[in-house]
DRENPA-3360 file (N, C-alpha, C; in nm, 2 decimals, always signed):
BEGIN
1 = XXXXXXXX = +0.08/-0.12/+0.00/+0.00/+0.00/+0.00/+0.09/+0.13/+0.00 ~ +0.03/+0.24/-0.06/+0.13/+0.34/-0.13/+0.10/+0.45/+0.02 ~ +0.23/+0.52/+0.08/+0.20/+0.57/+0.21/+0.15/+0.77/+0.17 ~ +0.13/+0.78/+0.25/+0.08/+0.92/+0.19/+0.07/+1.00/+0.28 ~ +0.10/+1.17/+0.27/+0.14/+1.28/+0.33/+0.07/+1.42/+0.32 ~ +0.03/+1.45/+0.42/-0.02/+1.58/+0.42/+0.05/+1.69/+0.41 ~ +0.11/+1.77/+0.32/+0.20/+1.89/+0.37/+0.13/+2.00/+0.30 ~ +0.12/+2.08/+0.40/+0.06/+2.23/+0.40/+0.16/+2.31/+0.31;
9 = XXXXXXXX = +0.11/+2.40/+0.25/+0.20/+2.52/+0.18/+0.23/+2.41/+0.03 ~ +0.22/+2.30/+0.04/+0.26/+2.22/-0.03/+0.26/+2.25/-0.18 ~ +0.19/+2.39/-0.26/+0.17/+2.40/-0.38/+0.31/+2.45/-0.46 ~ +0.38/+2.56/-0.37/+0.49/+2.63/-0.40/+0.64/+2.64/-0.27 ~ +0.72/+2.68/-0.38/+0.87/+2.70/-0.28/+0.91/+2.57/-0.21 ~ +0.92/+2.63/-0.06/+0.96/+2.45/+0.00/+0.90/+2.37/+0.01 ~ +0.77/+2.39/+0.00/+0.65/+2.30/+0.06/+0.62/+2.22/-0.09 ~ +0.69/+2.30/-0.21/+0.68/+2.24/-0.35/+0.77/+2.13/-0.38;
17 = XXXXXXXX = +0.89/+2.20/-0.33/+1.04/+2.09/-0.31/+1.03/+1.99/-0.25 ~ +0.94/+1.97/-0.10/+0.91/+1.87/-0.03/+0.81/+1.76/-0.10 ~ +0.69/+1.80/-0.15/+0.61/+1.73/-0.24/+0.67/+1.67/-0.33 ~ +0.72/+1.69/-0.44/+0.84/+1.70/-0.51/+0.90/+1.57/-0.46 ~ +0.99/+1.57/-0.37/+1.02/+1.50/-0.32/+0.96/+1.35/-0.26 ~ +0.89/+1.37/-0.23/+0.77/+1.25/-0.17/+0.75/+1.23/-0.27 ~ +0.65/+1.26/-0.38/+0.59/+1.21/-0.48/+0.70/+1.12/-0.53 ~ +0.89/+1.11/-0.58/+0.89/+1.00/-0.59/+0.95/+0.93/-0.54;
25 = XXXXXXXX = +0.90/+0.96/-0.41/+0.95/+0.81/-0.30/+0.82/+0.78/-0.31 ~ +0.78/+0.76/-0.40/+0.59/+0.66/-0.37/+0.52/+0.71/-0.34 ~ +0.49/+0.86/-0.23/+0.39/+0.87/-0.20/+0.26/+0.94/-0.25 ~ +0.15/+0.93/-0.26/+0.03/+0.98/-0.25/+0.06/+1.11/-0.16 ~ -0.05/+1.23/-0.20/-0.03/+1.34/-0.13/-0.16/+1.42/-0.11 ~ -0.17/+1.47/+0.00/-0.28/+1.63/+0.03/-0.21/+1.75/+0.05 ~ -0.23/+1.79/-0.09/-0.15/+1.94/-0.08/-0.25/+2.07/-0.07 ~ -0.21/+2.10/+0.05/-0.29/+2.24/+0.13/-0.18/+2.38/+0.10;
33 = XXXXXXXX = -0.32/+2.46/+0.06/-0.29/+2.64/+0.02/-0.38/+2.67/+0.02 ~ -0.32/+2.81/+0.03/-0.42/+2.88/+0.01/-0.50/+2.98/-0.12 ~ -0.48/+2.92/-0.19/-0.47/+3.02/-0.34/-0.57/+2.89/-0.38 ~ -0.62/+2.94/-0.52/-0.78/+2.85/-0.53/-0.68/+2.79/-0.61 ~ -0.76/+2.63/-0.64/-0.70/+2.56/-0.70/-0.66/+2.58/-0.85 ~ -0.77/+2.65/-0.92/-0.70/+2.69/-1.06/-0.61/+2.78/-1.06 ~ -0.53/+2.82/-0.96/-0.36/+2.85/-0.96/-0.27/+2.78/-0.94 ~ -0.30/+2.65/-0.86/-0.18/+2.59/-0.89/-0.19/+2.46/-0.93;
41 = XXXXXXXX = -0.31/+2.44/-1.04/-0.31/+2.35/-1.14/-0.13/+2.31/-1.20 ~ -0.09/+2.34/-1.23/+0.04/+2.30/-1.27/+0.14/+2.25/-1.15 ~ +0.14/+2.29/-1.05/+0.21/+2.22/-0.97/+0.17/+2.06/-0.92 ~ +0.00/+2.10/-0.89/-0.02/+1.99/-0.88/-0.02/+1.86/-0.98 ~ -0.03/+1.88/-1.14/+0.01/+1.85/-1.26/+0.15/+1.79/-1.25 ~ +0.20/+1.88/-1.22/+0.36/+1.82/-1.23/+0.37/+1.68/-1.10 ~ +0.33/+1.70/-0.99/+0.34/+1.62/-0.89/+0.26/+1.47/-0.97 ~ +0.09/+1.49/-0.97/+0.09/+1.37/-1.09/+0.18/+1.32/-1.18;
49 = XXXXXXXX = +0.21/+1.37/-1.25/+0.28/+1.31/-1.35/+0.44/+1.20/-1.30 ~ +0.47/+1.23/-1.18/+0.54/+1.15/-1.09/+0.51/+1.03/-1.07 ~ +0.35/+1.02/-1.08/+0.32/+0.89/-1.01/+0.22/+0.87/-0.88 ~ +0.20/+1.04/-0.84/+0.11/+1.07/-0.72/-0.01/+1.09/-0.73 ~ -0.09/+1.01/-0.64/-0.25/+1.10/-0.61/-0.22/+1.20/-0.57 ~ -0.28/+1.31/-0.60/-0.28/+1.41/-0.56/-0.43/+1.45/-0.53 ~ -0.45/+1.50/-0.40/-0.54/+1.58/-0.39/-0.48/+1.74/-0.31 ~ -0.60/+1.81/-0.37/-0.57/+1.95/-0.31/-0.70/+2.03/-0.17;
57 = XXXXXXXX = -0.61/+2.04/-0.10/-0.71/+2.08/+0.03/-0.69/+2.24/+0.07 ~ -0.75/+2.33/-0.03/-0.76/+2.48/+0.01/-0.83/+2.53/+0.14 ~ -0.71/+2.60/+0.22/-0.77/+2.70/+0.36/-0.66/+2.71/+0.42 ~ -0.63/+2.81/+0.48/-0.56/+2.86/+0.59/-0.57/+2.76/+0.69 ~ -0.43/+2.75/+0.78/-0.44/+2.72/+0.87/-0.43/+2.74/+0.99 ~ -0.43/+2.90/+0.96/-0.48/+3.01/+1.08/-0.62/+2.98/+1.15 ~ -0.70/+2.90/+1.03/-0.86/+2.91/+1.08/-0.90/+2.77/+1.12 ~ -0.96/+2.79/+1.24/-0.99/+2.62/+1.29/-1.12/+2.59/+1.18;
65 = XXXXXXXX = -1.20/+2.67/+1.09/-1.29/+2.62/+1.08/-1.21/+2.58/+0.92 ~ -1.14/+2.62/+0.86/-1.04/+2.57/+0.76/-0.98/+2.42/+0.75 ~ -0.89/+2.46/+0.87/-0.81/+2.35/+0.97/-0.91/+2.23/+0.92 ~ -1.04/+2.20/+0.98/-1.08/+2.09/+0.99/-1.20/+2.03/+0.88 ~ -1.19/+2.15/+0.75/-1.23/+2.12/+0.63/-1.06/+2.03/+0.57 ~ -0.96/+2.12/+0.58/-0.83/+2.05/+0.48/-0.85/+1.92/+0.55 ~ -0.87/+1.92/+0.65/-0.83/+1.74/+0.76/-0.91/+1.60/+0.69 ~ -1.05/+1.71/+0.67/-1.21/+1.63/+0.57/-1.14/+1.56/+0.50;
73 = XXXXXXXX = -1.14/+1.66/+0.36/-1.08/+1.64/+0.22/-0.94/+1.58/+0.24 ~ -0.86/+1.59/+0.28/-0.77/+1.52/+0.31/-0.76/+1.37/+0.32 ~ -0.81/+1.32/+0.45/-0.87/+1.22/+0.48/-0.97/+1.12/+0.39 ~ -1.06/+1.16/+0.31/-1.17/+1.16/+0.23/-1.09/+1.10/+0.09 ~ -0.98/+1.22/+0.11/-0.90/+1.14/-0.05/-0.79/+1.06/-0.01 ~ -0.70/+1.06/+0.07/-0.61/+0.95/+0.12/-0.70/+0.87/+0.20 ~ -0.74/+0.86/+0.30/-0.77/+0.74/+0.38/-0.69/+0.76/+0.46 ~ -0.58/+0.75/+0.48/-0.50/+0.80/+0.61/-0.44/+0.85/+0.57;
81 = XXXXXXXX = -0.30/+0.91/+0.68/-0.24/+1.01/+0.63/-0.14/+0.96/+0.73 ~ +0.01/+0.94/+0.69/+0.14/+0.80/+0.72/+0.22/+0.97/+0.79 ~ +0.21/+1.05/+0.73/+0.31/+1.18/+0.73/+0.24/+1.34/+0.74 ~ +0.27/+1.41/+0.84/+0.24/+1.54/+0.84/+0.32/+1.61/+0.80 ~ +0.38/+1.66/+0.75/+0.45/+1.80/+0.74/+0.39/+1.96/+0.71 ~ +0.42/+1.98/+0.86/+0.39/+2.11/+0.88/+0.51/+2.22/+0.83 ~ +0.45/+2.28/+0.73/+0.53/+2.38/+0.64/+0.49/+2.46/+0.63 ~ +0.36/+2.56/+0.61/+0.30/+2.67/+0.53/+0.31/+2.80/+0.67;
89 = XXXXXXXX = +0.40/+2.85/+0.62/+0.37/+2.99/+0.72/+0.42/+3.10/+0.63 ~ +0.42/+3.25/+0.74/+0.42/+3.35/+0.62/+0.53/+3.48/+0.72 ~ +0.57/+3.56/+0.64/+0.65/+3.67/+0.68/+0.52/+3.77/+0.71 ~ +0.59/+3.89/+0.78/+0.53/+3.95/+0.86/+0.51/+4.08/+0.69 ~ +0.36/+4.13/+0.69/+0.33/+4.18/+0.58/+0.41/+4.31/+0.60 ~ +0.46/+4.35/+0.67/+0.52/+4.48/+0.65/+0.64/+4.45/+0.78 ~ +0.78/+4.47/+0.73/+0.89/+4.43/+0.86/+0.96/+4.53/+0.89 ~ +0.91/+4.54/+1.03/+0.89/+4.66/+1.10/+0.97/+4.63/+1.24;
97 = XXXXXXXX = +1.06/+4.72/+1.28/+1.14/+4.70/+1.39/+1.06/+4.68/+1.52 ~ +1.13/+4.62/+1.61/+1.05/+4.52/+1.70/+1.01/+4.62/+1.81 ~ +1.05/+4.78/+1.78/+1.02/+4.86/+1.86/+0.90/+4.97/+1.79 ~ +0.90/+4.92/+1.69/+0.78/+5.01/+1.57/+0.68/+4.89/+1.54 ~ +0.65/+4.77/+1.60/+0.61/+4.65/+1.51/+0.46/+4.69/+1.55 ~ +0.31/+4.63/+1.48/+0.18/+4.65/+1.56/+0.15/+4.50/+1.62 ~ +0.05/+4.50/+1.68/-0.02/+4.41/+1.70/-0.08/+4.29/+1.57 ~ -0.14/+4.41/+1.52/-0.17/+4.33/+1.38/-0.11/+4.23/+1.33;
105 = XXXXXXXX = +0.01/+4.26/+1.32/+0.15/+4.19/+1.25/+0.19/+4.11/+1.34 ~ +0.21/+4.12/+1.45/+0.24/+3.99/+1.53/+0.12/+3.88/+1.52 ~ -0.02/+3.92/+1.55/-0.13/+3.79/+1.55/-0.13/+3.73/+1.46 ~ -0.13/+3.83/+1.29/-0.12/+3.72/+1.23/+0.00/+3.63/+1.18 ~ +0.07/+3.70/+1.21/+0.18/+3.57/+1.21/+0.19/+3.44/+1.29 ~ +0.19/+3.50/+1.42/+0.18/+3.38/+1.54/+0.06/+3.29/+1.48 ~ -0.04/+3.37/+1.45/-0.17/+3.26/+1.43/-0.17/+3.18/+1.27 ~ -0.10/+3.21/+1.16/-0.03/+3.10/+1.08/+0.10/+3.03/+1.11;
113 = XXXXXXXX = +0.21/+3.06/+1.17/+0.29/+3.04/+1.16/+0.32/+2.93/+1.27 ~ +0.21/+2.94/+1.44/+0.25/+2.86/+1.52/+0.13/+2.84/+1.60 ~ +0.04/+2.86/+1.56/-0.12/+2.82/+1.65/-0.16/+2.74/+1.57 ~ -0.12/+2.76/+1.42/-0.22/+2.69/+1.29/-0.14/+2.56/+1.31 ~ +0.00/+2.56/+1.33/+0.02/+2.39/+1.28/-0.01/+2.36/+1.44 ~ +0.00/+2.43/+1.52/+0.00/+2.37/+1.65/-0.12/+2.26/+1.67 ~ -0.21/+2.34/+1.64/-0.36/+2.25/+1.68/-0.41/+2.14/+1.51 ~ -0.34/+2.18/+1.45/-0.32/+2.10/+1.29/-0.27/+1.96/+1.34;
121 = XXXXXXXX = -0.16/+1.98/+1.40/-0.06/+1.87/+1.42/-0.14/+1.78/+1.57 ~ -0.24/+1.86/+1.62/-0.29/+1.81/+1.76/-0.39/+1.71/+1.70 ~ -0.46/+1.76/+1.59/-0.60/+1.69/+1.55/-0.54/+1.55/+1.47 ~ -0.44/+1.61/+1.37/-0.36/+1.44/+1.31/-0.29/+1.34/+1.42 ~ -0.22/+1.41/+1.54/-0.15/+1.29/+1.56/-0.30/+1.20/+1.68 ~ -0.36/+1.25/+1.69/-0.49/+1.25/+1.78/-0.49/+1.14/+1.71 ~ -0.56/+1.12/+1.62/-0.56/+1.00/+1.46/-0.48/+0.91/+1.44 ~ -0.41/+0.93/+1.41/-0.21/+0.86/+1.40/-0.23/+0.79/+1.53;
129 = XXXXXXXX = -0.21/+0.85/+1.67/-0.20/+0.79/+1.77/-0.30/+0.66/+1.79 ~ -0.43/+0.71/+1.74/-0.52/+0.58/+1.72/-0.55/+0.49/+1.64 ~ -0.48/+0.52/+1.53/-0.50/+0.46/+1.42/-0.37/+0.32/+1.47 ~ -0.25/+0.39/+1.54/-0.13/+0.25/+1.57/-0.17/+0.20/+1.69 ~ -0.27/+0.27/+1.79/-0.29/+0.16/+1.85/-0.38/+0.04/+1.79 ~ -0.44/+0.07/+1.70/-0.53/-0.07/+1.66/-0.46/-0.11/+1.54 ~ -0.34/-0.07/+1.50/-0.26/-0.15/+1.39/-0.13/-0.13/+1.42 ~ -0.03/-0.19/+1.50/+0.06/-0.18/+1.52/+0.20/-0.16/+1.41;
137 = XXXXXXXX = +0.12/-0.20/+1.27/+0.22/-0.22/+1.19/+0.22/-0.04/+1.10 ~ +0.11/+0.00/+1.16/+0.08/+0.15/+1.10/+0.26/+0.26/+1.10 ~ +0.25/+0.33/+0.98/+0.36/+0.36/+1.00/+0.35/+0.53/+1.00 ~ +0.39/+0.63/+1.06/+0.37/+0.73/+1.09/+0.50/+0.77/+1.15 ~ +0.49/+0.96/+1.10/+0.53/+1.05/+1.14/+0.52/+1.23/+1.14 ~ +0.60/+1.30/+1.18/+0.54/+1.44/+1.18/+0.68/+1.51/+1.16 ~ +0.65/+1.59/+1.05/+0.79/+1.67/+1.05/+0.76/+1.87/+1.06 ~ +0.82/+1.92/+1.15/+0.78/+2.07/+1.15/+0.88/+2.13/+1.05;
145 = XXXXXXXX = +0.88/+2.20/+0.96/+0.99/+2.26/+0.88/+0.98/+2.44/+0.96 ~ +1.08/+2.44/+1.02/+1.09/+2.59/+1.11/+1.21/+2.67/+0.98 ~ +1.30/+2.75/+1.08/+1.40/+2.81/+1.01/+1.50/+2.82/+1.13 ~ +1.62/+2.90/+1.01/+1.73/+2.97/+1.07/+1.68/+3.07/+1.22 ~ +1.57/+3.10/+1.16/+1.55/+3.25/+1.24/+1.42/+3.21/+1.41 ~ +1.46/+3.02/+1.41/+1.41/+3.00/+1.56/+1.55/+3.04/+1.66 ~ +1.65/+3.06/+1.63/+1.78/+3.09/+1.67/+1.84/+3.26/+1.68 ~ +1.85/+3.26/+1.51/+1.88/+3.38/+1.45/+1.80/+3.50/+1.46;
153 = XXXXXXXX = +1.86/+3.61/+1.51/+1.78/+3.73/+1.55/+1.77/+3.83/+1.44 ~ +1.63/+3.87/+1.40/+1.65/+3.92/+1.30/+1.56/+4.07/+1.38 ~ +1.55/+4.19/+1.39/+1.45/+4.28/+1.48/+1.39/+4.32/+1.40 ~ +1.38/+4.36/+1.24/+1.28/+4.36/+1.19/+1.18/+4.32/+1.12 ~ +1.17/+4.16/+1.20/+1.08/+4.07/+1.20/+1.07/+4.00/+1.28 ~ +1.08/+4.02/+1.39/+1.05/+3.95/+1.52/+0.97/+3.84/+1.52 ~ +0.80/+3.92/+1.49/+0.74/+3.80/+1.48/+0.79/+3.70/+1.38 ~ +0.83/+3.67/+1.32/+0.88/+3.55/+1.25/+0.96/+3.47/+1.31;
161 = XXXXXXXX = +1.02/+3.53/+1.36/+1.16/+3.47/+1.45/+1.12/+3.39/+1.55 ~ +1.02/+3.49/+1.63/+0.94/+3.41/+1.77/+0.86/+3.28/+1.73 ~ +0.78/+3.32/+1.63/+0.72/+3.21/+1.55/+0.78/+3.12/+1.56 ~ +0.87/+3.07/+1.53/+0.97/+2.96/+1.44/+1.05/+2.90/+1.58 ~ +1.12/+2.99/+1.67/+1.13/+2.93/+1.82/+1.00/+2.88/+1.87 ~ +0.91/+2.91/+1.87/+0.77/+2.87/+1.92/+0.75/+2.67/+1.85 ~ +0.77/+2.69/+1.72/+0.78/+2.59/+1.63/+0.87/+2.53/+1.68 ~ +0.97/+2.52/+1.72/+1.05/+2.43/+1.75/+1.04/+2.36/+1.85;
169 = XXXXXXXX = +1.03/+2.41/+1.99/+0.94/+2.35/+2.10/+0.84/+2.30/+2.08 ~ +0.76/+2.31/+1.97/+0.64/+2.27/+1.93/+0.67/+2.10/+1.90 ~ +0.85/+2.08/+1.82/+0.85/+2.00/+1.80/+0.89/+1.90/+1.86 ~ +0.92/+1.96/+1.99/+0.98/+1.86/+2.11/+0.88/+1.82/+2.21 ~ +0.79/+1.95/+2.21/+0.66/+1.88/+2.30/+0.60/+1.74/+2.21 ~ +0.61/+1.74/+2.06/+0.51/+1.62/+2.01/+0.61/+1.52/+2.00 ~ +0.73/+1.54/+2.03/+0.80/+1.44/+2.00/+0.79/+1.31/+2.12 ~ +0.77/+1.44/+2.28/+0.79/+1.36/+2.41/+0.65/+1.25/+2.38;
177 = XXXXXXXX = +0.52/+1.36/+2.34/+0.39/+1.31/+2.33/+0.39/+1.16/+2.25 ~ +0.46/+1.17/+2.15/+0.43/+1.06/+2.02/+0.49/+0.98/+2.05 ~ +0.61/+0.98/+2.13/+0.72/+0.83/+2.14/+0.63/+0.74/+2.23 ~ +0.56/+0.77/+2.28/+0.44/+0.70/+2.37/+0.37/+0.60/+2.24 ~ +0.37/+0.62/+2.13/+0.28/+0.52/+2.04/+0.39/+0.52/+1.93 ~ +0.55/+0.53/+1.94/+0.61/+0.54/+1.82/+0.64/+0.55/+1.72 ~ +0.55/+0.73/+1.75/+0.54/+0.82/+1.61/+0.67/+0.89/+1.63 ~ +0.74/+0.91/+1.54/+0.90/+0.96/+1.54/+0.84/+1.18/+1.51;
185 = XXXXXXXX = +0.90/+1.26/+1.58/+0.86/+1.37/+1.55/+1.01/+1.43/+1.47 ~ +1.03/+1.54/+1.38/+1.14/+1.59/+1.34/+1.11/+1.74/+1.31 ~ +1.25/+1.84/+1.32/+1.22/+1.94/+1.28/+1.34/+1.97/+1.19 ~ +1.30/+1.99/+1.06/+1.39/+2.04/+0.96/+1.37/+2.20/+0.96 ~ +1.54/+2.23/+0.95/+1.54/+2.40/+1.00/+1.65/+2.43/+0.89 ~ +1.60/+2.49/+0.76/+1.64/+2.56/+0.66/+1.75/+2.67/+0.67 ~ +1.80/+2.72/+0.61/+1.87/+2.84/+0.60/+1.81/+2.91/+0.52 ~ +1.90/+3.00/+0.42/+1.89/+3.09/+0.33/+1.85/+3.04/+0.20;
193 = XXXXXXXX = +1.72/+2.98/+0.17/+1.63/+2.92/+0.06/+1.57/+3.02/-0.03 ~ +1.61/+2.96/-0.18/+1.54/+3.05/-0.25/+1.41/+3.04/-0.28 ~ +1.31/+3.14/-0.26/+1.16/+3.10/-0.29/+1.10/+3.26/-0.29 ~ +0.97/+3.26/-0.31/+0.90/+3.37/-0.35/+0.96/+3.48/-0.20 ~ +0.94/+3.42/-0.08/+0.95/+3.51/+0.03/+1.11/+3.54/+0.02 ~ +1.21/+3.50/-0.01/+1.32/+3.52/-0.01/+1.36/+3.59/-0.15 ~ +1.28/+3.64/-0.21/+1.34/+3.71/-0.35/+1.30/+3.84/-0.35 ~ +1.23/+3.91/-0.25/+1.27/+4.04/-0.22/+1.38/+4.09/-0.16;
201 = XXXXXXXX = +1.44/+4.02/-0.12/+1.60/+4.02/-0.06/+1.73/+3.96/-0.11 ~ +1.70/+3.91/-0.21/+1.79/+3.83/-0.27/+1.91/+3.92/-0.32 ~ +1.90/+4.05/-0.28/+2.03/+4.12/-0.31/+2.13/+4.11/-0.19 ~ +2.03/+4.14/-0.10/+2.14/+4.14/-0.01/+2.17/+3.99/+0.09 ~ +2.09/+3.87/+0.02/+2.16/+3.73/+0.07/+2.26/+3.74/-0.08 ~ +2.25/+3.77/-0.15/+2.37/+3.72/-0.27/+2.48/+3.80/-0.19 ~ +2.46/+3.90/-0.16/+2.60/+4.03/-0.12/+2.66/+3.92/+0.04 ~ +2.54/+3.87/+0.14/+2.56/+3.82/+0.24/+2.70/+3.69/+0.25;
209 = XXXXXXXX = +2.64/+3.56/+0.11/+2.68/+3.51/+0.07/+2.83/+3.50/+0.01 ~ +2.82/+3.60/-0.07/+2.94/+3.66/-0.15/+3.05/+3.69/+0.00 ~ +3.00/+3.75/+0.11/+3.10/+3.76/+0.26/+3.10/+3.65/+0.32 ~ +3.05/+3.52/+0.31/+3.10/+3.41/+0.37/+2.98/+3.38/+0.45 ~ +2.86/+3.41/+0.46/+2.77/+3.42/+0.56/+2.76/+3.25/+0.62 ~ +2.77/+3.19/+0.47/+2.75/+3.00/+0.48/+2.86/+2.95/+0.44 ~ +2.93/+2.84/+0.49/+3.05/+2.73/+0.47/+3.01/+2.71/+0.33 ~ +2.90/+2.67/+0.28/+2.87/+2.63/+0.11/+2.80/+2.76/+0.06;
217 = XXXXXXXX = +2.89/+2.81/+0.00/+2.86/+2.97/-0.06/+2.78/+2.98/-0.18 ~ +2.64/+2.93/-0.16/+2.55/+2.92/-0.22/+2.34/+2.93/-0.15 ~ +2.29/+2.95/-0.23/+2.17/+2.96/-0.18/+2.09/+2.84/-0.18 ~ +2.04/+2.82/-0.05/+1.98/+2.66/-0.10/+1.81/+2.64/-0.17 ~ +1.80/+2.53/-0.21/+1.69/+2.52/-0.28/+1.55/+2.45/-0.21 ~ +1.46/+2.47/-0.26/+1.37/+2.38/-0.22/+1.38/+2.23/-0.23 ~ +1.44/+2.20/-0.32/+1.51/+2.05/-0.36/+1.65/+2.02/-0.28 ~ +1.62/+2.09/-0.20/+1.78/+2.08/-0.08/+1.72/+2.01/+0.05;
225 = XXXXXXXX = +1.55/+2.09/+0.08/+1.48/+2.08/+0.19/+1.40/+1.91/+0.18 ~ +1.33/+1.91/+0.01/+1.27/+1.79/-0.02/+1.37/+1.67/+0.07 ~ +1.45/+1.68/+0.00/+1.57/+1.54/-0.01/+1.57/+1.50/+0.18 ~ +1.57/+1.62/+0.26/+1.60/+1.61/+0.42/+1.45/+1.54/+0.42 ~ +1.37/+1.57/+0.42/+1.23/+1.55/+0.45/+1.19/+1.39/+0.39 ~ +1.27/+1.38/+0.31/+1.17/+1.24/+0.23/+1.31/+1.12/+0.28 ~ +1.44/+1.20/+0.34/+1.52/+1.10/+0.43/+1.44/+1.05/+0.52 ~ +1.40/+1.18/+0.59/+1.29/+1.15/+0.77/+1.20/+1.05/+0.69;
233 = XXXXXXXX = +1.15/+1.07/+0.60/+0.99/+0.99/+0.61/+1.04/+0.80/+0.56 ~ +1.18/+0.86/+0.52/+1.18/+0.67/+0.42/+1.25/+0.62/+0.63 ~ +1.25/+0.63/+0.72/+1.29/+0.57/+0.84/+1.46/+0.57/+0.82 ~ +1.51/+0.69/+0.79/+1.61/+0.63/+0.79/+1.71/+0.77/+0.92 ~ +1.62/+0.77/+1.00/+1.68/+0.81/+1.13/+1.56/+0.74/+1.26 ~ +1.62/+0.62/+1.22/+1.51/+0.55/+1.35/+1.53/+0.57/+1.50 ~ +1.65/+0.65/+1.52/+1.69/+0.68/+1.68/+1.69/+0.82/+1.67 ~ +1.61/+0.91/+1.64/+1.62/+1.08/+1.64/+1.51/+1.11/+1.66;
241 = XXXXXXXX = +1.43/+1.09/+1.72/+1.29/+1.16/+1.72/+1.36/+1.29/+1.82 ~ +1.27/+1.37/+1.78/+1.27/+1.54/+1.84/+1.44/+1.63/+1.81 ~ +1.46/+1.55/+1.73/+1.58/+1.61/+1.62/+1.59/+1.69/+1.53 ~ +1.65/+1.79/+1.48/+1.68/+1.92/+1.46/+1.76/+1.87/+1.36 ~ +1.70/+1.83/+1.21/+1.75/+1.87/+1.09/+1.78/+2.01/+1.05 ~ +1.93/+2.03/+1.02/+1.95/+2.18/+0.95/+2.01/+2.16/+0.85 ~ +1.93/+2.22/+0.72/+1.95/+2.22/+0.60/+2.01/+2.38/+0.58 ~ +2.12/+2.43/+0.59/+2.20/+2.61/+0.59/+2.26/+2.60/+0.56;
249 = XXXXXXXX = +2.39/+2.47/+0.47/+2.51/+2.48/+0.45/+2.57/+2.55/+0.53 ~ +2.57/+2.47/+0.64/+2.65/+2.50/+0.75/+2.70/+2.66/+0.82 ~ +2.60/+2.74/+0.78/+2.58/+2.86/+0.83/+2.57/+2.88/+0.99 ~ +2.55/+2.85/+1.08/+2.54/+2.84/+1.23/+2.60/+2.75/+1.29 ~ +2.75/+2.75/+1.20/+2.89/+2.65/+1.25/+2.97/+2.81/+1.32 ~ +2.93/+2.82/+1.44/+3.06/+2.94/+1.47/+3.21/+2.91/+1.44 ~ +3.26/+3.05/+1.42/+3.35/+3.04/+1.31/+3.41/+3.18/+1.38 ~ +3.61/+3.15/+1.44/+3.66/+3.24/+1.47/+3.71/+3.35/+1.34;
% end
C-alpha cells in the first residue's frame, strides 16, 4: 500500500520541493494552500505526472474552521495520512522593527505560523495515535519545517523569529507526546532558501553570501529541503525523534 502525506503550503517553494520529493519516493499526497486551485493546477500536474495521487485541500491554517475542512478532504482522498508535514507559514506583511512593530502583524503571524500547525498537528497525531494503537504495523510521522530564524535574530521581524522558536518547541513537545505510540517527531530547519518570500531580498543574501555568511557559498533550494524530508519519512533516522535537521550549508557552524 502506497504511504501518503499531508503537507501544507505544499503547492509552492519549500513545501513544493518537499512534495516534489515524496511524490517520488511513492507517495500519494494532500497538498494544502491557500490560493484557489485553478492556480496551482500545474504544480499539482507536475506532482501527478510523478506517479502521485494528488489531492488538493484549500484553507488557511490560521482558521480552525479551515483546519478541519483541509483534515475532511484530506482524509476523504487518502484514507489516512502516514506523514504530516507542517510547512505553510508566512513573513510578517510589512517588517517593521521590534520597537515600531503593531499588533496586527504579530497575531497574524503567530496565528499561521504557530497556532495553525500547533492545533493541525494536535487533530492528526490524535488520529495517528489511534490509528497505531489498533494497527501496530501502522507507519507514521510528523515533520515541522521551522527556520534559521528559531535561533537567529533578525528585529525587523521578530514575529517571524518568535514564531519559528515557538515551532520548535512545538517540536519537542510532540516528540515527548508521540514516542508513547512510536510516532517519530522531526524538525527540519532551513537556512537561506530561494523561494517567492526570499526574492525580495535576494540582493542582499547574494552580497551576504558573496562575505561568507554560509561554509557552502550558495543559496539553498527547495530540492535541498525535499531530499532532508523524504530521508525522515523513508525511516532512515530510527533513533532521532525530536531532532533538529538543518538544511544552511552550515551557516550556524561558529567560526573564529
Amino acid at each position: 500500500m502506497r504511504k501518503t502525506a499531508l503537507i501544507t503550503g505544499g503547492s509552492r517553494g519549500i513545501g513544493f520541493g518537499i512534495a516534489t520529493a515524496l511524490a517520488k519516493e511513492g507517495f500519494d499526497l494532500a497538498i494544502n494552500g491557500v490560493r484557489d486551485e485553478a492556480y496551482v493546477g500545474d504544480a499539482l500536474g507536475e506532482l501527478r505526472a510523478l506517479g502521485a495521487e494528488v489531492v488538493y485541500c484549500q484553507g488557511s491554517i490560521a482558521s480552525a474552521t479551515d483546519r478541519e475542512a483541509i483534515l475532511d478532504k484530506a482524509y476523504a482522498g487518502l484514507g489516512e495520512i502516514n506523514v504530516l508535514v507542517n510547512n505553510a507559514g508566512i513573513a510578517p506583511r510589512t517588517r517593521l522593527d521590534i520597537l515600531e512593530t503593531t499588533i496586527e502583524n504579530y497575531e497574524e503571524v503567530m496565528t499561521t505560523n504557530l497556532q495553525g500547525p500547533f492545533f493541525l498537528t494536535q487533530a492528526v497525531a490524535r488520529r495517528m495515535a489511534h490509528t497505531k494503537q489498533n494497527n501496530h504495523a501502522f507507519e507514521a510521522a510528523i515533520i515541522f519545517v521551522t527556520s534559521i530564524s528559531a535561533t537567529v535574530a533578525s528585529i525587523n521581524r521578530g514575529e517571524y523569529c518568535i514564531s519559528k522558536a515557538g515551532l520548535a518547541m512545538t517540536n519537542l513537545l510532540f516528540a515527548v507526546k508521540m514516542a508513547e505510540f512510536s510516532i517519530p517527531v522531526f524538525e527540519v530547519r532551513p537556512g537561506i532558501v530561494s523561494t517567492d518570500m526570499t526574492s525580495k531580498v535576494q540582493e542582499k543574501y547574494d552580497n551576504l553570501f558573496q562575505s561568507g555568511i554560509a561554509l557552502q557559498p550558495r543559496w539553498g533550494t527547495p530540492e535541498d529541503v525535499g531530499k532532508a524530508v523524504a530521508s525522515l519519512t523513508r525511516g532512515d533516522f530510527p533513533y532521532s525523534t525530536g531532532q533538529v535537521i538543518g538544511v544552511d550549508g552550515g551557516m550556524l557552524i561558529g567560526r573564529l
